[in-house]
C-alpha positions as CSV (number, residue, x, y, z in Angstrom):
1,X,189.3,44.8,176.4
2,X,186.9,47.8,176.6
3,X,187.6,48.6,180.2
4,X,191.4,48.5,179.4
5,X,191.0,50.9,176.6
6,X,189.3,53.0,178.8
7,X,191.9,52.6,181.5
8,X,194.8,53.3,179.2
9,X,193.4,56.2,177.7
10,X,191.8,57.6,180.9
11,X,194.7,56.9,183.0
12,X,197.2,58.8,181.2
13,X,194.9,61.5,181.3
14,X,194.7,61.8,177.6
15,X,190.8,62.6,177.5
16,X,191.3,65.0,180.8
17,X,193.3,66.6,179.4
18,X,191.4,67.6,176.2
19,X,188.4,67.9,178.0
20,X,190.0,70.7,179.6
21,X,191.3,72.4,177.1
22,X,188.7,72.0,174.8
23,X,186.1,73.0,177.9
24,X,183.0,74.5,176.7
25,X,181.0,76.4,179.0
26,X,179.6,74.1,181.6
27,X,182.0,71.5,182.3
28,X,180.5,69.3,180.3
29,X,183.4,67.1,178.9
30,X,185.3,67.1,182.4
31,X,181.9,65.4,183.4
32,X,182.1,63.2,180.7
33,X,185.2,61.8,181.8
34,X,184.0,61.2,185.1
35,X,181.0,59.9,183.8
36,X,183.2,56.9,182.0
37,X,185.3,56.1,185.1
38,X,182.2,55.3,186.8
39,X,180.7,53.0,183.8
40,X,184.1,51.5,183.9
41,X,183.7,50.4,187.7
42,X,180.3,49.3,187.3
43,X,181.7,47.1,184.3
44,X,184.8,46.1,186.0
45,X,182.7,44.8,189.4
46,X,180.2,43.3,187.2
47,X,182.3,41.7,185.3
48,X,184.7,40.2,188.5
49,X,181.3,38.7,189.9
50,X,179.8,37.6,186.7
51,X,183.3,35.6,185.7
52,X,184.6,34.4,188.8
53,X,181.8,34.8,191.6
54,X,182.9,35.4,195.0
55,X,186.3,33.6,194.3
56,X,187.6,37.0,193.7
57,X,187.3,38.4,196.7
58,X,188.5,35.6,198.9
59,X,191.6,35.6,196.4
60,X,191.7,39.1,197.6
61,X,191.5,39.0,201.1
62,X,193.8,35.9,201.8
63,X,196.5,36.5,199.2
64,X,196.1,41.0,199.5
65,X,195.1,41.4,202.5
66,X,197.5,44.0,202.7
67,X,196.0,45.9,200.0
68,X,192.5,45.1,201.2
69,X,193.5,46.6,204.8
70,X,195.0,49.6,203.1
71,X,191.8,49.9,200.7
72,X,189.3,50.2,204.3
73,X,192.0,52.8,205.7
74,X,191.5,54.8,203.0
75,X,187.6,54.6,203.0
76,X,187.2,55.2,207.3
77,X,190.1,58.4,206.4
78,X,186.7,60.1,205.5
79,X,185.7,59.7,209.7
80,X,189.1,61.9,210.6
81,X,189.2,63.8,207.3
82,X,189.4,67.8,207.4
83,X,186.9,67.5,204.6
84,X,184.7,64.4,204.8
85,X,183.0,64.8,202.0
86,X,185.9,65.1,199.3
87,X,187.4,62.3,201.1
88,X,184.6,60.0,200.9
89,X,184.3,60.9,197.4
90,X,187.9,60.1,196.1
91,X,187.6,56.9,198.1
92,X,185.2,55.7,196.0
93,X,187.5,56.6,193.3
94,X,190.1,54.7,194.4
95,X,188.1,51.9,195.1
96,X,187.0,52.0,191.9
97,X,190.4,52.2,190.3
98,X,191.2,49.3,191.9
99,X,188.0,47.3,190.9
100,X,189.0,48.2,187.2
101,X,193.1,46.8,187.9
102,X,191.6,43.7,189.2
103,X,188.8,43.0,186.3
104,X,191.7,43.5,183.9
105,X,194.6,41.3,186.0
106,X,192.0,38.3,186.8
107,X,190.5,38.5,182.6
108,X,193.2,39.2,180.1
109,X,196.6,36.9,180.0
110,X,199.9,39.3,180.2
111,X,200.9,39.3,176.8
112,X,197.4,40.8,175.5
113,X,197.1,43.8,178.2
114,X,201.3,44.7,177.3
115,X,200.6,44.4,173.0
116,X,197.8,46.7,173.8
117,X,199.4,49.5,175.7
118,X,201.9,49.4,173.4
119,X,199.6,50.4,170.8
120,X,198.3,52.9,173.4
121,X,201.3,54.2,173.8
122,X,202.9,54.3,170.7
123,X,200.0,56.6,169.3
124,X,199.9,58.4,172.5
125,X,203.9,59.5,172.2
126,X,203.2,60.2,168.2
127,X,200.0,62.3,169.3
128,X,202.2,64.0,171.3
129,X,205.2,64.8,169.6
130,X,202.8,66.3,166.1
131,X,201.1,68.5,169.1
132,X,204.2,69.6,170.3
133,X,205.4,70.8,166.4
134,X,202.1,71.6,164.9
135,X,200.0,72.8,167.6
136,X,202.2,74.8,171.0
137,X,199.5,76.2,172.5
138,X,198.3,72.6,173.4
139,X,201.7,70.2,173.7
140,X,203.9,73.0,175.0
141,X,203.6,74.5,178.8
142,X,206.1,77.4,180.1
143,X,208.5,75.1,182.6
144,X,211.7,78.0,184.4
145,X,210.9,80.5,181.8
146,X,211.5,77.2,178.9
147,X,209.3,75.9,177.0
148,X,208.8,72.0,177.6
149,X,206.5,69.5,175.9
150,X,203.4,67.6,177.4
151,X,201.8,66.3,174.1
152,X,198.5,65.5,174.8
153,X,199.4,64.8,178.5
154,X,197.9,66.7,181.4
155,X,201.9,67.8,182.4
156,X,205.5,67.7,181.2
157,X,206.4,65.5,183.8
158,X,203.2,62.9,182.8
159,X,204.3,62.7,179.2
160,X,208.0,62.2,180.9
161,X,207.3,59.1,182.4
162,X,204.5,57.5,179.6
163,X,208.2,58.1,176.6
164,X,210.2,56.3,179.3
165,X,207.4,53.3,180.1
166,X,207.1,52.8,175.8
167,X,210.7,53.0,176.0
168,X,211.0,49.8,178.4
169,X,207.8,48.4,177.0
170,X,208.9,48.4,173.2
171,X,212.5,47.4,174.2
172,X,210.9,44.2,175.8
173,X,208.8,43.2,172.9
174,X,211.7,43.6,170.9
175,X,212.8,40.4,172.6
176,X,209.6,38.6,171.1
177,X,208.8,36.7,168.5
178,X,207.9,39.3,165.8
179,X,208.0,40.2,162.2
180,X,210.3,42.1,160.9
181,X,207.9,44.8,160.2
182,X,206.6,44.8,163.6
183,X,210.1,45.1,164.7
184,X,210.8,48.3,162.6
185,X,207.6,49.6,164.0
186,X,209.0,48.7,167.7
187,X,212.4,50.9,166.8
188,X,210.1,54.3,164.9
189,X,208.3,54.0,168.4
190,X,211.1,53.9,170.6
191,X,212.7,56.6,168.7
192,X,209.4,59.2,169.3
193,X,209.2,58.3,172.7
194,X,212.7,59.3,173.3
195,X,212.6,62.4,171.5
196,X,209.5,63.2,173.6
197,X,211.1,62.4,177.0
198,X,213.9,64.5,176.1
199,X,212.0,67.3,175.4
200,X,209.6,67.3,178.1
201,X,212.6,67.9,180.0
202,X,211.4,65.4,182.8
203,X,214.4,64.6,184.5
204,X,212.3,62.3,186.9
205,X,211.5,59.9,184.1
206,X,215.2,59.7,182.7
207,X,216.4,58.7,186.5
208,X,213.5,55.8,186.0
209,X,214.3,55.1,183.0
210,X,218.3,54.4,183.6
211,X,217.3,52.9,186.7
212,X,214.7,50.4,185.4
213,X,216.5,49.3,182.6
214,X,219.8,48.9,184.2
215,X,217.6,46.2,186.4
216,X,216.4,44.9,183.6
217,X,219.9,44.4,181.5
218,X,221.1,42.8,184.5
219,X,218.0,40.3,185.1
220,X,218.3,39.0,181.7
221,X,221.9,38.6,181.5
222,X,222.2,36.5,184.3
223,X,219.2,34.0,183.4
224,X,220.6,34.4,179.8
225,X,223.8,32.7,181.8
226,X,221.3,30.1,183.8
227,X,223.3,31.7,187.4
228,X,221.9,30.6,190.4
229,X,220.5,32.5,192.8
230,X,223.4,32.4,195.3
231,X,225.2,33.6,192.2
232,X,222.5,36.2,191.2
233,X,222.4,37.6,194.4
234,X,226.0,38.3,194.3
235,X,226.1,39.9,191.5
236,X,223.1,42.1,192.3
237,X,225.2,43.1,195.4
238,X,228.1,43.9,193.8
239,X,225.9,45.8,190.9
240,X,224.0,48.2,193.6
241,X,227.5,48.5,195.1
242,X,229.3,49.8,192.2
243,X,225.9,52.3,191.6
244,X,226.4,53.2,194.9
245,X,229.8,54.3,194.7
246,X,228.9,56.2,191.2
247,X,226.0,58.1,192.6
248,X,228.2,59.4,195.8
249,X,230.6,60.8,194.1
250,X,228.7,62.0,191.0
251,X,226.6,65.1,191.5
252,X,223.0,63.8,190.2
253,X,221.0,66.6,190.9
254,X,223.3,68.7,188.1
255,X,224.3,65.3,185.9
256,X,220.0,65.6,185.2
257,X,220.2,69.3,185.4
258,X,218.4,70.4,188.1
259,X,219.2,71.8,191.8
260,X,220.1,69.7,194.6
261,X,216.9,70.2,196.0
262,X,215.1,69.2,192.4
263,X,213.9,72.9,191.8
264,X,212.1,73.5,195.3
265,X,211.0,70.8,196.0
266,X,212.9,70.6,199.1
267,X,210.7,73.1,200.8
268,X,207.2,71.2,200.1
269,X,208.8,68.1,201.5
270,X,210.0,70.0,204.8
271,X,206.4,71.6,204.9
272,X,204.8,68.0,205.0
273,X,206.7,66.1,206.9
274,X,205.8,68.9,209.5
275,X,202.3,67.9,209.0
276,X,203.0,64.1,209.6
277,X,204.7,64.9,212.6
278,X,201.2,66.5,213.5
279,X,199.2,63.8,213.0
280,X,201.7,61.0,212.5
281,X,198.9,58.3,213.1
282,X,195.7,59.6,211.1
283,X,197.0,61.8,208.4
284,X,194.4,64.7,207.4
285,X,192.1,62.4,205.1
286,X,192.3,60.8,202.2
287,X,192.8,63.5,199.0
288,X,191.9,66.3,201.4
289,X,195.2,67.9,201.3
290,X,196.6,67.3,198.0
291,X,195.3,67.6,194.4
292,X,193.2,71.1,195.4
293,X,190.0,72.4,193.3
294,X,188.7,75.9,193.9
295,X,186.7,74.3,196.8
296,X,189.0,72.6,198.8
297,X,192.2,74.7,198.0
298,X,191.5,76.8,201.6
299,X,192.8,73.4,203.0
300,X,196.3,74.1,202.0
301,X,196.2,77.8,202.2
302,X,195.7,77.3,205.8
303,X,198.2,74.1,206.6
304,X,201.3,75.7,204.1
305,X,203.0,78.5,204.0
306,X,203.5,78.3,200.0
307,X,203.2,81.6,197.9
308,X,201.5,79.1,195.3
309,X,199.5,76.0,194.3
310,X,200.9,72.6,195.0
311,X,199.2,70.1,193.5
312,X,201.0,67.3,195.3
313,X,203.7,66.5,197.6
314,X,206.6,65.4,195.0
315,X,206.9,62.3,196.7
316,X,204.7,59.4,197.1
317,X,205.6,58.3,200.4
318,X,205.4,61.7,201.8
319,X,202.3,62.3,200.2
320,X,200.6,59.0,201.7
321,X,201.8,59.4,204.9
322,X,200.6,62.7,205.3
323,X,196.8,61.7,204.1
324,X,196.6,58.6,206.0
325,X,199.3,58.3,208.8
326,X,202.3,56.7,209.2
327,X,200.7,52.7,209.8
328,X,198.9,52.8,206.8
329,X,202.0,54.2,204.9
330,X,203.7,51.2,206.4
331,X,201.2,48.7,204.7
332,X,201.5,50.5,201.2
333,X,205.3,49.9,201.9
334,X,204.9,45.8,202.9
335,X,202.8,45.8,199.8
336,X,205.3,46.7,197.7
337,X,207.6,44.6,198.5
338,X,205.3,41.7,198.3
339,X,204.6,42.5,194.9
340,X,208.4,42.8,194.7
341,X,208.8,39.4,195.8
342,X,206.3,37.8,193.3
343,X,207.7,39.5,190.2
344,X,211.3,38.2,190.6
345,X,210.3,34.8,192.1
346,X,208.1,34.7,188.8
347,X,211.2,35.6,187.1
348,X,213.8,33.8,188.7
349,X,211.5,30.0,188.6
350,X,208.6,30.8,185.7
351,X,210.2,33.0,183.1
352,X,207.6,34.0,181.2
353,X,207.0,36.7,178.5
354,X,206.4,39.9,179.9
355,X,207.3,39.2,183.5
356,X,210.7,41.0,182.8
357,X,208.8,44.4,182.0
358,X,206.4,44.0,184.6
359,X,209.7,44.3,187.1
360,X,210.7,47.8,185.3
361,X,207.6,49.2,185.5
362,X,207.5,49.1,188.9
363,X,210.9,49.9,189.8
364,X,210.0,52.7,187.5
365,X,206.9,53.9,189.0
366,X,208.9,53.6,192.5
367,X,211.9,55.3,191.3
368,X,210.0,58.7,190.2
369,X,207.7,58.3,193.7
370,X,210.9,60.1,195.0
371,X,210.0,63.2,193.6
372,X,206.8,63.0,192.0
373,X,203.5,61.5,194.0
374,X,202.1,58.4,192.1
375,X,201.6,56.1,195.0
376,X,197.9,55.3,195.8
377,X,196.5,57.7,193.3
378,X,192.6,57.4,192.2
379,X,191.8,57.6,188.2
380,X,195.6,57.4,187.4
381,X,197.2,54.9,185.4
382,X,199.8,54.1,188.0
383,X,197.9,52.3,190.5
384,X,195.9,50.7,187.9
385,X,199.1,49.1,186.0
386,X,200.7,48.8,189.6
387,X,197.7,46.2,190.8
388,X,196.5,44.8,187.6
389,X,200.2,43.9,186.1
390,X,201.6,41.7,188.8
391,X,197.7,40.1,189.1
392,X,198.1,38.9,185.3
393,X,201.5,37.5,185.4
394,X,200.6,34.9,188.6
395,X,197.5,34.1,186.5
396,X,199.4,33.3,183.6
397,X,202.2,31.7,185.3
398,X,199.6,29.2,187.2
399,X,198.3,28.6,184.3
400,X,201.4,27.4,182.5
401,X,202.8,25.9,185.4
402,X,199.4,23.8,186.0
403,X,201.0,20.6,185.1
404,X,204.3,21.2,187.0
405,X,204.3,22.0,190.3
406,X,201.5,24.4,191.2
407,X,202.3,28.2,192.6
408,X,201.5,28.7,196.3
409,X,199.1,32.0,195.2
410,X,196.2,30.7,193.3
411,X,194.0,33.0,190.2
412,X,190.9,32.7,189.8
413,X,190.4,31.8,186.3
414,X,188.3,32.9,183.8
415,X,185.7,30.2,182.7
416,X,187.7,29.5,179.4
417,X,190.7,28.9,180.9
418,X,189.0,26.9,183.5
419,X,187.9,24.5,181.1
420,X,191.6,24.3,179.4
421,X,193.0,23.3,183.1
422,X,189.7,21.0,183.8
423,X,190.2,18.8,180.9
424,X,193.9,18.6,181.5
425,X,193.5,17.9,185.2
426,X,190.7,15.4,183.7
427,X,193.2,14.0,181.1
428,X,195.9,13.5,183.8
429,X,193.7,11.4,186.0
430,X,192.6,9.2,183.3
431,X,196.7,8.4,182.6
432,X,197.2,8.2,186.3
433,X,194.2,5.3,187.0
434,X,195.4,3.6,183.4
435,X,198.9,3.4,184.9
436,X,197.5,2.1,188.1
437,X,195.4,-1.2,186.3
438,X,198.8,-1.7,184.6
439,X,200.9,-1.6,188.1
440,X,198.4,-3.9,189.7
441,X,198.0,-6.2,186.4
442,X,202.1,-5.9,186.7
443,X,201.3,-7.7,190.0
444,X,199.0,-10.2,189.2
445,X,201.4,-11.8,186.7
446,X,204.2,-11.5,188.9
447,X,201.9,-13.6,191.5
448,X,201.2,-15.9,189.2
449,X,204.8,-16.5,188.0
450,X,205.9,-17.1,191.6
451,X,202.8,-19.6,191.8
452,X,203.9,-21.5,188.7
453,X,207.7,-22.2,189.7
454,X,206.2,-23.2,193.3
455,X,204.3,-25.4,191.6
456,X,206.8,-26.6,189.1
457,X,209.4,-27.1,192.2
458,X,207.0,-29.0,193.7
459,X,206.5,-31.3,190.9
460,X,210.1,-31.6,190.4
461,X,210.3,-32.7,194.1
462,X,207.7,-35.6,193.5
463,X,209.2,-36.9,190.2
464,X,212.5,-37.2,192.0
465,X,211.2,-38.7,195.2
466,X,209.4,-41.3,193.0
467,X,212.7,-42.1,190.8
């Protein structure tokens, strides 16, 4: 639990960004914070090899390998990197991230880690909107001459997509058993986090947020109606045909108010697919090119022609490929839609709760990859939700589903929940060997019933003879 309060709070770069604007002379809180991601890998890797010994990592390399491959290209981009060093360094980052998604996956059930973020979130959108109204010079930024709001966010387009995830996320618990209070709660947050997406004027996160719950409506309609999956699939077609249709003859670009090329960011996409082409096989290294500090920022003064600062590509893909070539982008792809696979096969044969949410998330986080870069991003939320969230639901599916048939990706599980599924598994062999001394007891007697009428046939025989 600490390590996902750390995560949740880290990750949506909540204490960065005070840190920063609170920074005393020094640095000293911006160390701080870096200070607490590393405690929070050394607890997370602890904690995986403490609870579940190696089993994690074989879990990891037979049923992510894909992830596990993309993980060492990452760490060797340092070799090829135009800086080595800052490579090497946000390697370990990512590493580390991922250490921290894993620990949470493999050691808290579904349910816990999604009524925590909500709380996270909920106070993080309130936070957010009283900085906005009571304090501008921290929740408001300058955005096309406009003032926006980014709370207590690092950017307008961060607090964007955190309203539009407790949007989805309270929306789904409204679904669960709750109080009525709880339920009110649910509604007062909902409300704040849509007042804050409007206002950050994130047009990103509203596309994601239409997008991922229009997935969502449709998912639980059609197991609400028990439709099969040739029946499903129909549907779905028909559904991405009729959106289809909408978004080619609706402009979407002005329906979300923006430009057709989403306010310039046309030009930094033609810039780096120029580099890809470059070095379409290697990429330039691992977080050399992209996120810049005063050190490294010569990197993209002398590979773009851009009159200012870009932070990042405004797209994931784009931004991956160009870091670490085209093969490896290929991987993060295949990863994808593995995960992609398991959430709707979860869905579709082990509804569980929070499975459905687990789905928008990700479409979600996908969807606002196409102009924002939030794919394979070290100390960031994202990746941390986008590894540890599908990880919890197959643990918590193969735990329910333990007396059923079993799942063909196994968890490790946590020594408590080991214990729950070894005494069942102990319980169920007890009532399979009692079944089996009454099947061969069943035997026996029928034995000796056939003896007794051979015998009593026999006798019958002999009386008769003798009469």
């Amino acid at each position: 639990m600490l390590v996902l309060y750390l995560a949740l709070l880290q990750g949506t770069s909540f204490t960065l960004t005070l840190a920063i604007r609170f920074q005393p002379e020094g640095g000293i809180y911006a160390t701080l914070v870096t200070l607490i991601w590393l405690a929070s890998y050394a607890i997370a890797f602890l904690g995986l090899v403490v609870a579940f010994g190696v089993n994690w990592l074989t879990w990891l390399v037979r049923y992510r390998l894909l992830l596990t491959l993309l993980l060492a290209g990452v760490a060797f981009s340092a070799i090829w990197s135009i800086d080595a060093s800052l490579s090497a360094e946000r390697s370990v980052h990512l590493i580390g991230s991922t250490l921290v998604a894993l620990y949470i996956g493999f050691s808290l059930p579904l349910t816990t880690i999604l009524t925590t973020t909500a709380k996270i979130l909920g106070a993080l959108v309130f936070s957010s909107l009283l900085a906005a109204l009571l304090y501008p010079e921290i929740g408001l930024e300058q955005y096309e001459g406009q003032l926006a709001w980014r709370g207590v966010m690092a950017s307008k387009n961060t607090l964007g997509f955190w309203s539009a995830i407790t949007v989805l996320l309270h929306l789904n618990l409204l679904r669960w058993p709750q109080t009525l209070l709880k339920k009110l709660i649910n509604v007062v947050v909902i409300s704040i986090a849509a007042v804050c997406l409007v206002y950050s004027s994130s047009a990103t996160a509203v596309l994601a947020l239409m997008i991922a719950a229009l997935l969502m409506i449709y998912m639980y309609t059609a197991f609400s109606f028990r439709l099969g999956m040739a029946a499903m699939i129909v549907l779905g077609l028909l559904v991405c045909a009729l959106a289809g249709f909408a978004f080619w003859f609706i402009d979407t670009a002005e329906l979300i108010g923006r430009s057709g090329d989403l306010t310039g960011r046309g030009e930094v996409w033609s810039q780096t697919w120029q580099l890809i082409l470059n070095k379409p096989l290697t990429g330039y290294g691992y977080g050399a090119l992209w996120f810049p500090t005063d050190t490294s920022l010569w990197i993209q003064q002398s590979l773009f022609d851009f009159t200012w600062t870009v932070f990042h590509a405004h797209n994931g893909l784009l931004q991956v490929a160009s870091e670490i070539g085209l093969p490896l982008t290929a991987l993060m792809l295949l990863l994808i839609i593995q995960q992609l696979i398991e959430i709707i096969y979860c869905q579709y044969q082990r509804q569980q709760q929070g499975v459905l949410f687990v789905l928008g998330f990700t479409v979600a986080l996908l969807v606002s990859n196409y102009s924002e870069a939030r794919l394979l991003v070290n100390r960031d939320l994202y990746w941390i939700f986008f590894i540890a969230l599908p990880v919890s639901m197959l643990q918590q599916v193969t735990v329910s589903a333990q007396s059923t048939v079993p799942l063909p990706i196994p968890i490790p599980l946590s020594p408590r929940l080991r214990e729950k599924v070894g005494s069942g598994q102990e319980s169920r062999a007890r009532r399979q060997a009692l079944k089996k001394k009454l099947d061969i007891r069943h035997q026996r007697l029928a034995q000796d019933d056939d003896v007794i009428k051979i015998v009593e046939k026999s006798d019958s025989q002999n009386q008769s003879r003798n009469h």
